[in-house]
N, C-alpha and C positions, 0 to 999 in steps of 0.2 A: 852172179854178175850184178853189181849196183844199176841200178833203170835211173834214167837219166828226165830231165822235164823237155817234154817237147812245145812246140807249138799249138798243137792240140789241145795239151792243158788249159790251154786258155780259152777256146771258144766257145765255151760255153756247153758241150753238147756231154756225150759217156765219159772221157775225161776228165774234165773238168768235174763231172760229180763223185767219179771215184776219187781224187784228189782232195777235193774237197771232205768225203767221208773218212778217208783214209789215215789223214793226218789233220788235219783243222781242226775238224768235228771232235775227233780224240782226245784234243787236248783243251780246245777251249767252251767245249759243252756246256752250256743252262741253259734254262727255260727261254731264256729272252732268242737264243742262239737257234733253239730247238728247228724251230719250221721252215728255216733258211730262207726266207721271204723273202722278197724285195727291200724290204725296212724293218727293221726291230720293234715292235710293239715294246712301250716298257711305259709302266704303270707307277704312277707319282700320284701324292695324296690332292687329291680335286680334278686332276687332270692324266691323259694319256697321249704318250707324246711317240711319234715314230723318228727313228734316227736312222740314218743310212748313210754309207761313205764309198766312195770307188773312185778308179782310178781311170786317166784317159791316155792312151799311149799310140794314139790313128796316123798315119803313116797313108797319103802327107796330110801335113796340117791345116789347108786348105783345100776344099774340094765343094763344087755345085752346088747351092744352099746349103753350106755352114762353114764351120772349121772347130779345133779343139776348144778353141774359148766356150762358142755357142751348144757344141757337146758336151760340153762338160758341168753345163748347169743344168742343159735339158735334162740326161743323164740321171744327174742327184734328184732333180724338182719330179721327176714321172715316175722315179721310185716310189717319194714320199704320198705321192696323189694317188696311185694306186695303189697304196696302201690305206686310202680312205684318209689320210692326212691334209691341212692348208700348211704348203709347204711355206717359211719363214724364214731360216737363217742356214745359211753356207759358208763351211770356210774353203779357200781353194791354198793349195802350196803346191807350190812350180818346183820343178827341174831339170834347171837350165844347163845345154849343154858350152864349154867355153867354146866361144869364136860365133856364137848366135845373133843375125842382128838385131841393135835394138830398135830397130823399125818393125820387124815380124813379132818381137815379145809387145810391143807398144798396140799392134794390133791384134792379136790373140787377144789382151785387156780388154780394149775398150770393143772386142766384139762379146766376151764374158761380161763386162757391167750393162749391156745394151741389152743381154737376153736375160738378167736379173729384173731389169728393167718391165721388160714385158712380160715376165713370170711373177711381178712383185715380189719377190726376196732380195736379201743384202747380203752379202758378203761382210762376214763380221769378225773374223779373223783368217789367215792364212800362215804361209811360210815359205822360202825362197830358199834352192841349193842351189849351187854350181859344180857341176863333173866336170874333170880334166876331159880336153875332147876326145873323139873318139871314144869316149864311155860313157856315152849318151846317145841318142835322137835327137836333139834340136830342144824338145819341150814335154815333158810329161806332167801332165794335172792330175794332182791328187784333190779329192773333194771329202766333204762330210755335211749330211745337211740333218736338219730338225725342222719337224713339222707337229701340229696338232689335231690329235684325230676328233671329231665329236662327240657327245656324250651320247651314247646311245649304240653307236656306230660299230659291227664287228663283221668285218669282211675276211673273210678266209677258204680255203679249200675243203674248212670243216661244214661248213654252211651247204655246199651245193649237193646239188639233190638230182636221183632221174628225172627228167620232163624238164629241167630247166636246161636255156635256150643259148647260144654260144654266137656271142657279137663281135665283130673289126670293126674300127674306125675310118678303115679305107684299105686301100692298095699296099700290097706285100712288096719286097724286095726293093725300092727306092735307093732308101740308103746305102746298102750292099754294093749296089752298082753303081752307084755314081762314086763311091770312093774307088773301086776297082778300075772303072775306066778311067778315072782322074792319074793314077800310076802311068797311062800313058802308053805300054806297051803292048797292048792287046789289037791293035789297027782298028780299033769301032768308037763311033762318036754316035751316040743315043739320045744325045739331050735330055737325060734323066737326071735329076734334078734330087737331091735326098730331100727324106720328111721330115727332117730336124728340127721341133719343136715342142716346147713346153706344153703340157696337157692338163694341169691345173686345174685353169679355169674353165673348160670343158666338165672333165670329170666331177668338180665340183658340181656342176650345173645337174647334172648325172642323180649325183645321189642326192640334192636336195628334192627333186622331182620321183623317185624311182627305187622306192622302199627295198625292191624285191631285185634289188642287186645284189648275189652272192660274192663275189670276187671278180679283183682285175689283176692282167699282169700286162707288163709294158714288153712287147717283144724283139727285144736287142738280140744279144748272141744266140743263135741257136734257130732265130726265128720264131715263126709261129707252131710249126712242129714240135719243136724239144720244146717249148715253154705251155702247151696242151699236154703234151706227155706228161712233163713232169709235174702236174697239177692232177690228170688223171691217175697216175702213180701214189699220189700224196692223199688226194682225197677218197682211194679205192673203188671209183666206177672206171665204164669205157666211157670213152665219146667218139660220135660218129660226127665226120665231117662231112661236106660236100663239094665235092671241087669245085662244080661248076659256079657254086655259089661264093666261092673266094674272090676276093678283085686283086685284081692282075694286071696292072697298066700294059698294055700290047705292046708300047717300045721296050719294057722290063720284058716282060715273056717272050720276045723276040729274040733279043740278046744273049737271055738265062739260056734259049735254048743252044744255039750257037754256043755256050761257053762250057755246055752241058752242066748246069750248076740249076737248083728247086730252087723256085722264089718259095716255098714253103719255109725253107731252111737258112732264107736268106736274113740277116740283119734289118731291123727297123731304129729309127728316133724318134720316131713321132706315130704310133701306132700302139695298138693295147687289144687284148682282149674281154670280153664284159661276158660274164655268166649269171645270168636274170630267171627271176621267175617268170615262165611263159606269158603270165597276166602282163608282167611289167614290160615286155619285149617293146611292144608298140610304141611305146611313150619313149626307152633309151632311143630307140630308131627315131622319133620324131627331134627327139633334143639334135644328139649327133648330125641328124639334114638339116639344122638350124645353124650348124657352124660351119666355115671352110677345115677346118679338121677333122669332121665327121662327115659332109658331104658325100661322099663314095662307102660311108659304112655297109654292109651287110650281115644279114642272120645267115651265118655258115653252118647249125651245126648244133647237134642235142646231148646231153648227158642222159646216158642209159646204166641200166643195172650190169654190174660187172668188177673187174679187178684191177685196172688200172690199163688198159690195150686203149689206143685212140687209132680210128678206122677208118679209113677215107674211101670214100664212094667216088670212080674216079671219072671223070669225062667219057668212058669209051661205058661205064655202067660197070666194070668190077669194083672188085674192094681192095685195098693197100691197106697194110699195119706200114703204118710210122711209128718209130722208134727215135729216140735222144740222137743228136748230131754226130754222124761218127767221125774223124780226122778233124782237119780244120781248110775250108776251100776257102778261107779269106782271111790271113789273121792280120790283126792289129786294125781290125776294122771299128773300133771306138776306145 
C-alpha cells in the first residue's frame, strides 16, 4: 500500500526526521548536508560562511506580534545566529495565490523590509509566482539567507560535554498559542502575544563575551523538547531537565492545559537554547538579563554521561523521558 504525506510530516518532530532520512538524506548526502543543522557550515578560501533557506506557510497570516512577513526573516536570521553566523543577506520569493489582495501582499512587504530593518540584513534577491486560486493559501514565503561565521568560532553538538549547563532565553510556548487562538475557534482569548523576533544581535553579544559556549538551537517546530532530543541524540549524552526551572508564562500554561497540549512541545520565534560550559553559565545569564529578549531566561538543565535519552525532572519530583514530537497538534504554524 503507497503511504501517503501527512501533516505530521511537517512538524518538525519523529516524522519529519524519518522523511527527512528516508528520502532527502538519500539522495542528496555530503558533508555540508551531513549534521542537518540549522545552516550549512560551508568553507570558502579566507572565510566560512553559514547558508540556510525555508519556507513560511502559517495559516493566518496575521496574528498577535507578527505575521508571515516578520516570520519569515526572523525565521532565516535565528538560524544563521545560532549557528554562530552575522547574518547579512536574504532572498525572499512569494507565492501568490490569484484573487489575493494587494493591500495584504503590500503589508506582508513592508512588515518583512521593517524586520530586515531591525535584524540588519537586505533582501538581495527574490522571486514572485502566481497559482490559479484555490491552489494556493493567500501567501507562501520561501527564504534563503547567508551569513558569516568568525574565525575561530566552531559551535556544534560535537563540542558539548557532561557538566555543561542547558540555557532559554525566556518563556516556552508564546508563539504556538497565539497563532492557535488567532484561528478563532477555540472560545479563549489569552492575550498571549507570540515571540517573534530576530536574535542576532543578542546571540552575538553571547559569543563575543562567553568563550565556553558549545551550541545553540533556535526552538520552532517541535519546541524545546524535540530540538534537546535531537541534539542529545546527535551529540550521544542524556540531558536532564528541570521542570520547575522552565518558564512558562501562567496565561500559556493556563490555556496549554485547557487545550491539553506541552508548552514543552509547543513552537517558539524568538527563543533558543544555549549549552555553556559551567564556568561560562553566569556571564550568558548576565548578558541575556541585559536584554528584553533574555529577560525571563533560565538555567533549566545539565548534560550528563549517556546515549542520547533527555529526562525531565517533573514538578510532582518524578522523571519523564521526552522523546521527538509525535503527530502534529498544530500544523502550519510557521
Amino acid at each position: 500500500m503507497d503511504k501517503r504525506i501527512l501533516l505530521s510530516h511537517g512538524a518538525g518532530g519523529q516524522l519529519t526526521r524519518q522523511l527527512v532520512d528516508d528520502i532527502f538524506v538519500k539522495y542528496f548526502n555530503n558533508e555540508a548536508l551531513k549534521p542537518l543543522s540549522d545552516a550549512a557550515v560551508i568553507e570558502l578560501p579566507g572565510s566560512r560562511l553559514a547558508f540556510t533557506t525555508d519556507s513560511f506557510v502559517v495559516r493566518p497570516l496575521f496574528f498577535p506580534g507578527g505575521d508571515i512577513g516578520k516570520l519569515a526573516v526572523c525565521g532565516t536570521v535565528n538560524d544563521l545566529a545560532v549557528s554562530g553566523a552575522r547574518p547579512l543577506f536574504l532572498t525572499a520569493s512569494f507565492i501568490i495565490e490569484e484573487g489575493l489582495s494587494l493591500s495584504v501582499l503590500d503589508k506582508v512587504a513592508r512588515s518583512l523590509g521593517e524586520t530586515c530593518r531591525t535584524a540588519g540584513v537586505r533582501v538581495v534577491a527574490g522571486d514572485t509566482k502566481v497559482v490559479e486560486k484555490g491552489h494556493g493559501d493567500l501567501i507562501f514565503i520561501n527564504t534563503a539567507g547567508i551569513g558569516v561565521i568568525p574565525e575561530g568560532l566552531d559551535l556544534g553538538q560535537h563540542s558539548i560535554a557532561p557538566g555543561d549547563v542547558v540555557i532559554v532565553n525566556g518563556p516556552m510556548g508564546n508563539h504556538g498559542l497565539a497563532v492557535l487562538l488567532e484561528r478563532g475557534n477555540l472560545g479563549l482569548d489569552s492575550g498571549v502575544i507570540s515571540d517573534c523576533a530576530p536574535l542576532n544581535g543578542l546571540i552575538e553579544q553571547i559569543l563575543g563575551k562567553a568563550p565556553g559556549v558549545k551550541m545553540m538551537r533556535d526552538l520552532t517546530r517541535g519546541g524545546l523538547a524535540t530540538a534537546v532530543k535531537e541534539i542529545a541524540l546527535g551529540a550521544g549524552v542524556d540531558i536532564w531537565l528541570e521542570e520547575p526551572s522552565i518558564p512558562v508564562d501562567d496565561q500559556v500554561r493556563g490555556a496549554l492545559e485547557i487545550l491539553g497540549l506541552d508548552p514543552l512541545y509547543m513552537a517558539n520565534e524568538g527563543k533558543f537554547v544555549i549549552f555553556a560550559a559551567p564556568e561560562d553559565a553566569p556571564e550568558v545569564m548576565r548578558i541575556l538579563a541585559s536584554d528584553p529578549l533574555g529577560e525571563k531566561a533560565a538555567i533549566i538543565g545539565q548534560v550528563a554521561p549517556g546515549k542520547g535519552s533527555v529526562l525531565l525532572k517533573t514538578m510532582l519530583g518524578g522523571t519523564k523521558i521526552l522523546d521527538l514530537l509525535a503527530g502534529d497538534p498544530l500544523p502550519r504554524i510557521c
